[in-house]
LUMDREN-130919 format. One line per field, with one value per atom (N, C-alpha, C, O): atom name; residue number from 1; x, y, z. Coordinates in steps of 0.1 Angstrom, whole numbers, plus 5000, padded with zeros to 4 digits. Example, Ala and Ser with C-alpha at 12.3 -4.5 7.8 and 13.67 -1.06 7.14 Angstrom:
! LUMDREN-130919
atom: c(N|CA|C|O|N|CA|C|O)
nr: c(1|1|1|1|2|2|2|2)
east: c(5132|5123|5132|5142|5128|5137|5129|5134)
north: c(4943|4955|4967|4967|4978|4989|5000|5011)
up: c(5078|5078|5078|5085|5071|5071|5079|5080)
END
This chain:
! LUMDREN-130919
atom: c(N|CA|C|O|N|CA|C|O|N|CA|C|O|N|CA|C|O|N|CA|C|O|N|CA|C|O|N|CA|C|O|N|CA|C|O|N|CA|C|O|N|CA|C|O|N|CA|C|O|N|CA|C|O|N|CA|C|O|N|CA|C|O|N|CA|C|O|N|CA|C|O|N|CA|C|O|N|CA|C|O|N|CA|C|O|N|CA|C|O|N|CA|C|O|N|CA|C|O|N|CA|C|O|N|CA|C|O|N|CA|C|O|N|CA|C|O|N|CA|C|O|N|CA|C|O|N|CA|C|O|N|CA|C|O|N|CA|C|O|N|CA|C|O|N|CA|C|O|N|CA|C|O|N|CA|C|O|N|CA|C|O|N|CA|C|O|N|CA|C|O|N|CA|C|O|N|CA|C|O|N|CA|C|O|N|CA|C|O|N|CA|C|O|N|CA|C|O|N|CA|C|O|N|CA|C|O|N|CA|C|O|N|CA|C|O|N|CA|C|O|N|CA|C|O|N|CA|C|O|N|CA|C|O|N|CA|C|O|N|CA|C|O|N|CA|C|O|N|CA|C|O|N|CA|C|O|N|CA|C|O|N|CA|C|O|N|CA|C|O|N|CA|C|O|N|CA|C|O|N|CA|C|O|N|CA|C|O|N|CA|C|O|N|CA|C|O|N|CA|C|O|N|CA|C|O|N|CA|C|O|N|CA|C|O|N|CA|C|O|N|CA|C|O|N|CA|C|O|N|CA|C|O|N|CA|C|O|N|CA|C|O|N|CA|C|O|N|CA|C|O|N|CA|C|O|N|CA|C|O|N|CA|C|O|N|CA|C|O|N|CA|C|O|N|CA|C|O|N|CA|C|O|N|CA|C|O|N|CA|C|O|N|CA|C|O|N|CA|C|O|N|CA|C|O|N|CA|C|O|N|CA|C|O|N|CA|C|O|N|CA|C|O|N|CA|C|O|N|CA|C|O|N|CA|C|O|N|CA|C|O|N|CA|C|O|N|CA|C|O|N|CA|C|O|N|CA|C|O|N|CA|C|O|N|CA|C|O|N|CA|C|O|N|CA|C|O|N|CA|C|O|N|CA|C|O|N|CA|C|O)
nr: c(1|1|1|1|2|2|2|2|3|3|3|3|4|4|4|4|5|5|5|5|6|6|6|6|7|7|7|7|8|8|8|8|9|9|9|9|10|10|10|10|11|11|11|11|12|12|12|12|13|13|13|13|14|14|14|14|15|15|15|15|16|16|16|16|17|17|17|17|18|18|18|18|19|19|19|19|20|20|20|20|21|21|21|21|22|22|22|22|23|23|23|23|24|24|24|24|25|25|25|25|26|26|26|26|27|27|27|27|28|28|28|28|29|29|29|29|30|30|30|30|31|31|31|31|32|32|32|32|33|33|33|33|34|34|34|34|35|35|35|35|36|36|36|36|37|37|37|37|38|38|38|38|39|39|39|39|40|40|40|40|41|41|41|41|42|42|42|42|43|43|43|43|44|44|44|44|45|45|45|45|46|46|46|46|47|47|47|47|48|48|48|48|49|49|49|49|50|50|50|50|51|51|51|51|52|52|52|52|53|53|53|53|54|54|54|54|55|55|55|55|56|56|56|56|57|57|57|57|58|58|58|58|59|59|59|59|60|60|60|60|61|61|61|61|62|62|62|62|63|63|63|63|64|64|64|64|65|65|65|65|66|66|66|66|67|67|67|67|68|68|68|68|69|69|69|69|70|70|70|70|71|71|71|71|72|72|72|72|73|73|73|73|74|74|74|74|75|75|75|75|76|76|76|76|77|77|77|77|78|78|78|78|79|79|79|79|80|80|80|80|81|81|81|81|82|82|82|82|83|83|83|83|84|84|84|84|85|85|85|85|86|86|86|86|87|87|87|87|88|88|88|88|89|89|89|89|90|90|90|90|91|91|91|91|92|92|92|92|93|93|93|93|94|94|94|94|95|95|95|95|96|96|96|96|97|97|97|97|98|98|98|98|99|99|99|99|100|100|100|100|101|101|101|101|102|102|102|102|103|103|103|103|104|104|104|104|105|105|105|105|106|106|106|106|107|107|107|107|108|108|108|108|109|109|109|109)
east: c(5008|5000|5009|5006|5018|5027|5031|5030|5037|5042|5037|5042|5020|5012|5009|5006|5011|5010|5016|5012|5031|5045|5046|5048|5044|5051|5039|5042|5026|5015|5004|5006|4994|4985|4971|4968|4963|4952|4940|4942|4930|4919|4916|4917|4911|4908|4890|4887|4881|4863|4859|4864|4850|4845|4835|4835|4820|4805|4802|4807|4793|4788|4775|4770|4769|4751|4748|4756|4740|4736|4723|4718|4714|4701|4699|4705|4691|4684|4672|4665|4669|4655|4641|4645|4635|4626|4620|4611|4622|4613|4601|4593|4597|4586|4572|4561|4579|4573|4580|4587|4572|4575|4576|4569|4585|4584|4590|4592|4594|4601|4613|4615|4623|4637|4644|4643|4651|4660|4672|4680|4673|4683|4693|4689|4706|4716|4729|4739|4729|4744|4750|4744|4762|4778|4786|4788|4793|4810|4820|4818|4828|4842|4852|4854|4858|4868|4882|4882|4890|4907|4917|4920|4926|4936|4950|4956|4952|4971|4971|4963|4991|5002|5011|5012|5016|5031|5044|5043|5056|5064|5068|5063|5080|5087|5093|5097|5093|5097|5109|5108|5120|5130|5126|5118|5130|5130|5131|5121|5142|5146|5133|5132|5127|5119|5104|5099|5099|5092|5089|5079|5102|5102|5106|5104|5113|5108|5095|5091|5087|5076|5068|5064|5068|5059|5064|5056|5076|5086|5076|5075|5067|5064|5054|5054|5047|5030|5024|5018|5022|5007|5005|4996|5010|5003|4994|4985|4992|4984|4973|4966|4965|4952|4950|4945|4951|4949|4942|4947|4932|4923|4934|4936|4941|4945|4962|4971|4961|4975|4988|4999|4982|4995|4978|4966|4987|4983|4988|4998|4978|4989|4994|5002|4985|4990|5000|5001|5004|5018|5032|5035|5038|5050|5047|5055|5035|5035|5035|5039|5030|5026|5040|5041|5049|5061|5063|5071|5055|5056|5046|5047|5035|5030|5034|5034|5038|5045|5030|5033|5018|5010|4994|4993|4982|4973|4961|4963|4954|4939|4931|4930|4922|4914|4913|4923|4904|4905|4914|4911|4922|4931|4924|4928|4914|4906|4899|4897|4897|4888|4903|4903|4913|4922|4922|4921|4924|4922|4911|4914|4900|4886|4881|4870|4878|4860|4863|4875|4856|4854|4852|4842|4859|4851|4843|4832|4853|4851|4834|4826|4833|4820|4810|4799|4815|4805|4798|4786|4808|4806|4795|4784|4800|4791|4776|4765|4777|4763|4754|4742|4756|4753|4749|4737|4760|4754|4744|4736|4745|4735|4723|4712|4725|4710|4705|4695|4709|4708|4703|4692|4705|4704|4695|4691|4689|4678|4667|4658|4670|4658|4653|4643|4663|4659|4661|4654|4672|4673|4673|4675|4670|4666|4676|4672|4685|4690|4680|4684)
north: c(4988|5000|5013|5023|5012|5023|5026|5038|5018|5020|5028|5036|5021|5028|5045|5054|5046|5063|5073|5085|5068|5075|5081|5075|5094|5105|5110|5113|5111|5111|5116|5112|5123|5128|5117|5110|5115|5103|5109|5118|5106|5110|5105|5093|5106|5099|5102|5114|5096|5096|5091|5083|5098|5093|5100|5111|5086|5092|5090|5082|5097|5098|5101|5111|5094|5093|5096|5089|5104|5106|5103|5106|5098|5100|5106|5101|5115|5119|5123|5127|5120|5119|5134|5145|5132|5144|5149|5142|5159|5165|5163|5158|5169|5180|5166|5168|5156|5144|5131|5123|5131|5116|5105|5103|5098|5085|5082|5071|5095|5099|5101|5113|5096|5102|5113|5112|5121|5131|5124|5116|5129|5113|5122|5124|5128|5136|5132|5132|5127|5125|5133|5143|5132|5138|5133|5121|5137|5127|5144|5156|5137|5146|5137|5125|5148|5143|5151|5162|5148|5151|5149|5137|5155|5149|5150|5160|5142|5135|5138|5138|5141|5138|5133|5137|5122|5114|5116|5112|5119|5123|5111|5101|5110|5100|5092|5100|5080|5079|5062|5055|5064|5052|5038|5035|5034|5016|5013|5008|5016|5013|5026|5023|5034|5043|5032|5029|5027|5020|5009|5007|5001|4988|4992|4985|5005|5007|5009|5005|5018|5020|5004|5000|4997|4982|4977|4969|4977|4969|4972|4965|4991|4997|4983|4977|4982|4970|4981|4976|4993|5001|5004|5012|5001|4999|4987|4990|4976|4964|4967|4957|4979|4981|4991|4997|4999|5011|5008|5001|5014|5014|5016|5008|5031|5031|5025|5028|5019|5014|5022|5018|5034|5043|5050|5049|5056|5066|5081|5084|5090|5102|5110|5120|5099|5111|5097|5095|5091|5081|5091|5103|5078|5080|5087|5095|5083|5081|5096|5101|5102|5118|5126|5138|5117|5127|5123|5127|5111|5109|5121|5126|5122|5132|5147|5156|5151|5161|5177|5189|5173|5186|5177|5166|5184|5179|5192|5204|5190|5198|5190|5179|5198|5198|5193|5197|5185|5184|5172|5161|5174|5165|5152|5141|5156|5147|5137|5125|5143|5130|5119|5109|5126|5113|5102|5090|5112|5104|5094|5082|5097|5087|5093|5088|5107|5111|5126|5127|5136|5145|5158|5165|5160|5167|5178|5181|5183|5202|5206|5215|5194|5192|5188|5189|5179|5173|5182|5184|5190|5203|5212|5214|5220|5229|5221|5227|5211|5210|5202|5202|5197|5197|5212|5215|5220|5233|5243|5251|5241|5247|5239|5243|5229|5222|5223|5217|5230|5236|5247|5249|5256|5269|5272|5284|5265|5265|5255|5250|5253|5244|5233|5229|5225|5214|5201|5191|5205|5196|5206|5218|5201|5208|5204|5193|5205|5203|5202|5200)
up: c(5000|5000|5000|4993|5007|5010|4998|4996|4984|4975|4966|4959|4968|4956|4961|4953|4974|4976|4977|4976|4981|4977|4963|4952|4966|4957|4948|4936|4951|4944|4957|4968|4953|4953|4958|4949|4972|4971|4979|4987|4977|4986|4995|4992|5007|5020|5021|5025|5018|5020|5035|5042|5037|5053|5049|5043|5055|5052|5069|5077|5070|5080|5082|5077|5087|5090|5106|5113|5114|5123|5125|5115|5133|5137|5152|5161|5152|5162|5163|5154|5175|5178|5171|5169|5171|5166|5177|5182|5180|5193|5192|5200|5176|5174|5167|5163|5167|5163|5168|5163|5186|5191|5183|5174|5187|5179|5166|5161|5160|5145|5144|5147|5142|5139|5125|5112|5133|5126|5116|5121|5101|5100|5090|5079|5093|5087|5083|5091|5070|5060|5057|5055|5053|5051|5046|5051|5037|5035|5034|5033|5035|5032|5030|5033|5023|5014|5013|5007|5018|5021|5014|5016|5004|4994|5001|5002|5003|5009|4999|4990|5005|4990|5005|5016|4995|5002|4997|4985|5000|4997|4992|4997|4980|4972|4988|4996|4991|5004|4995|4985|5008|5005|5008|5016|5004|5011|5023|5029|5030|5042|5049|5061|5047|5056|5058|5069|5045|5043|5054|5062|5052|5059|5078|5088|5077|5093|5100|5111|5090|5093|5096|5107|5085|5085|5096|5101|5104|5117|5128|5137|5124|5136|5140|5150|5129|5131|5126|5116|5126|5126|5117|5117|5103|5093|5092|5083|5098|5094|5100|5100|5108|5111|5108|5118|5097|5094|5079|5070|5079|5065|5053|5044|5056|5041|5042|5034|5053|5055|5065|5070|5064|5075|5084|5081|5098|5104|5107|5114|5100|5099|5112|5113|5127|5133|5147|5159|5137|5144|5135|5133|5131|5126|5111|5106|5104|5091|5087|5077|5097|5095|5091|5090|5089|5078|5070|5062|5065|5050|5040|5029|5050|5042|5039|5048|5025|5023|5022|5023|5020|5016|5019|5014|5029|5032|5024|5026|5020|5019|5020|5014|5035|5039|5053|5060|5058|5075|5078|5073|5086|5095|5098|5096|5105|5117|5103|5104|5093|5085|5079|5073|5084|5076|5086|5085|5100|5113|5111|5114|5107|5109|5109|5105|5113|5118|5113|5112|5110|5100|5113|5112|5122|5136|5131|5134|5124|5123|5117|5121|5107|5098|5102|5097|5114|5124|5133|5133|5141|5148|5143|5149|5128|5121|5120|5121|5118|5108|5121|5118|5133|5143|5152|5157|5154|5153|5143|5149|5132|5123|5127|5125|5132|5134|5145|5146|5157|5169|5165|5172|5157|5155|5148|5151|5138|5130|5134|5127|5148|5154|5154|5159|5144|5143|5150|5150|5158|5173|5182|5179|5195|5207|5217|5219|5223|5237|5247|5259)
END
């Protein structure tokens, strides 16, 4: 996996679905999707960087094969867009669109 991302440009997707409850209609749920999308670039990386990394283990439980916020996070040379969705979870976008939905009344605290 490492090979195919070294020195090239990849996208990272995370969809995310929420339900919450409906105040305003007992018994009915609130039901809000999302994806985002993040473009890594990996720097041309060596052999020997490679096979230290794979020595670490923490490539073998990682979706796209590295984690950017272990060791792997210097292979990447240039990130657009949010950090947290390469991590796994999309925070920032989660945050907003959970607050816009506070704010426009469509969930209640």
């Amino acid at each position: 996996m490492l090979l195919s991302l070294q020195g090239i440009t990849h996208q990272v997707h995370t969809g995310v679905g929420v339900v919450f409850p409906d105040a305003s209609q007992p018994g009915k749920r609130l039901i809000k999707s999302f994806s985002e999308t993040t473009y890594v670039t990996f720097a041309s990386l060596e052999e020997a960087e490679m096979l230290a990394y794979i020595k670490t283990g923490e490539p073998f439980d990682k979706a796209g094969g590295y984690g950017i916020q272990g060791p792997a996070g210097a292979f990447v040379s240039s990130l657009t867009g949010c950090y947290f969705n390469v991590m796994g979870f999309p925070v920032h976008k989660f945050a907003n669109i959970v607050s816009d939905m506070i704010k426009d009344g469509t969930i209640k605290l």
